[in-house]
N, C-alpha and C positions, 0 to 999 in steps of 0.2 A: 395699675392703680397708682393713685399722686402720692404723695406723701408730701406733709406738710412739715416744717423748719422755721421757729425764731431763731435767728442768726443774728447779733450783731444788731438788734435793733429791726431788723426788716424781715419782713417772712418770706421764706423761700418757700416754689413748693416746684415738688420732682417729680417726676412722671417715671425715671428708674431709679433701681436700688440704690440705697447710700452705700458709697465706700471713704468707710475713717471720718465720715462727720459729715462729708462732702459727696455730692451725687456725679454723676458724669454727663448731666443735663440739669444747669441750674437755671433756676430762673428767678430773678428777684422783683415783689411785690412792689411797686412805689409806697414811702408812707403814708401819701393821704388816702390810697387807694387801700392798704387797711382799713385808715378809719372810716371809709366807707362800707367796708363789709362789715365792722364790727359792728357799727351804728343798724346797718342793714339785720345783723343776726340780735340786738337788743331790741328792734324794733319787734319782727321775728315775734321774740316771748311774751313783750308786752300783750301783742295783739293776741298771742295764744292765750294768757290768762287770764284778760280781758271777755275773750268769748268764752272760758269754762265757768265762767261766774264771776267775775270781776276779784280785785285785789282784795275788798272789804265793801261789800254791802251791807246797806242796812235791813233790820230786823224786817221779815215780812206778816202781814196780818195774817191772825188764826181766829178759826170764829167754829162753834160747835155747837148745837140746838138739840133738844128732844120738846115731842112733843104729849101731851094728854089730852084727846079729844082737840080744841081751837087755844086750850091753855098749854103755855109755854113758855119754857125758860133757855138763855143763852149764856155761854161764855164766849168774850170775846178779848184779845191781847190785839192791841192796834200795833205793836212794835216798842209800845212803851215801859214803862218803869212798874205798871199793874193789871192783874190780870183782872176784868171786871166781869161781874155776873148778875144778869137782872132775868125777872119774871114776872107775867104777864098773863092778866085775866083776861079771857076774851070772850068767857060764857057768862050770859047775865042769867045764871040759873041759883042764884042764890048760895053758890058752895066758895069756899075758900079758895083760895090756889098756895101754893109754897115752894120752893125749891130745898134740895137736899144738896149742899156741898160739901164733896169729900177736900179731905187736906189734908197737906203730906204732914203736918203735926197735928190733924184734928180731923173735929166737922161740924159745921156748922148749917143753921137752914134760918130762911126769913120769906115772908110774905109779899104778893101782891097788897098793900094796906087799905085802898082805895074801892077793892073790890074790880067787878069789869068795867067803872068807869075809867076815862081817860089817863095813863100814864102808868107805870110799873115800879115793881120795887127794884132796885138794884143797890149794888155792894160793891166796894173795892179790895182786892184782897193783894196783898205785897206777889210780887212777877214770880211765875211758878210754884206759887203756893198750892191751887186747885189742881187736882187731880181727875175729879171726875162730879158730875152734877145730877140729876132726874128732877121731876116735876110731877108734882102729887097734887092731886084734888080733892080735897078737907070735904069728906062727906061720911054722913052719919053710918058710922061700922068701919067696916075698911077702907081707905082711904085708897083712889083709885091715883097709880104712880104709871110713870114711862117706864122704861127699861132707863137702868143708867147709863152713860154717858161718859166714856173716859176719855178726858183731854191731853 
């Protein structure tokens, strides 16, 4: 087995035992032919951590739906500074629609406003505030909801 030695500035490396510092088969590295292997073993890691996920990527999208019946509500975090959440009429059956949003200091709910015409309601709420969301259909008695939805 080799064994390796900085000496003096230059790296040795020995193939037998060191005796007193010094082996009885030396052999000395040039220096630039170091700085080829060093360069060689930094490149080495970069491209290792490069393929385990890079050094600092950025934020990836998350996106989470339930639904009730054609009406439905979404959370989604594009990678940015808010998590947003909107809901969407899509039964023209004359009943409401609403979402329920849980949060980690509260909770909050807001409507489709418009009814199942064109467009939905949505909310901005500050990055990892929501916890978890459902979608309720405003109809006379009990209000028919998804399962909820944790983000």
């Amino acid at each position: 087995m080799a064994r390796h030695q900085l000496i003096q500035g230059s790296l040795q490396v020995s193939a037998s035992p060191v005796v007193h510092g010094r082996s009885t088969t030396e052999k000395r590295v040039p220096q630039g032919e170091q700085m080829r292997i060093r360069n060689a073993i930094a490149a080495v890691g970069i491209g290792s951590a490069l393929a385990l996920g890079g050094l600092a990527s950025p934020a990836q999208a998350a996106t989470a739906e339930v639904f009730q019946g054609d009406d439905y509500a979404s959370w989604t975090n594009d990678g940015g500074f808010e998590d947003y959440v909107q809901v969407c009429d899509r039964e023209r059956d004359g009943n409401g629609v609403y979402v329920k949003v849980w949060l980690r200091d509260g909770y909050d709910e807001f409507g489709d406003g418009n009814g199942s015409a064109s467009g939905c309601g949505d909310q901005a709420y500050v990055l990892g505030a929501v916890t978890a969301i459902q979608v309720c259909e405003d109809t006379i008695g009990w209000d028919w909801c998804s399962d909820q939805r944790y983000v």
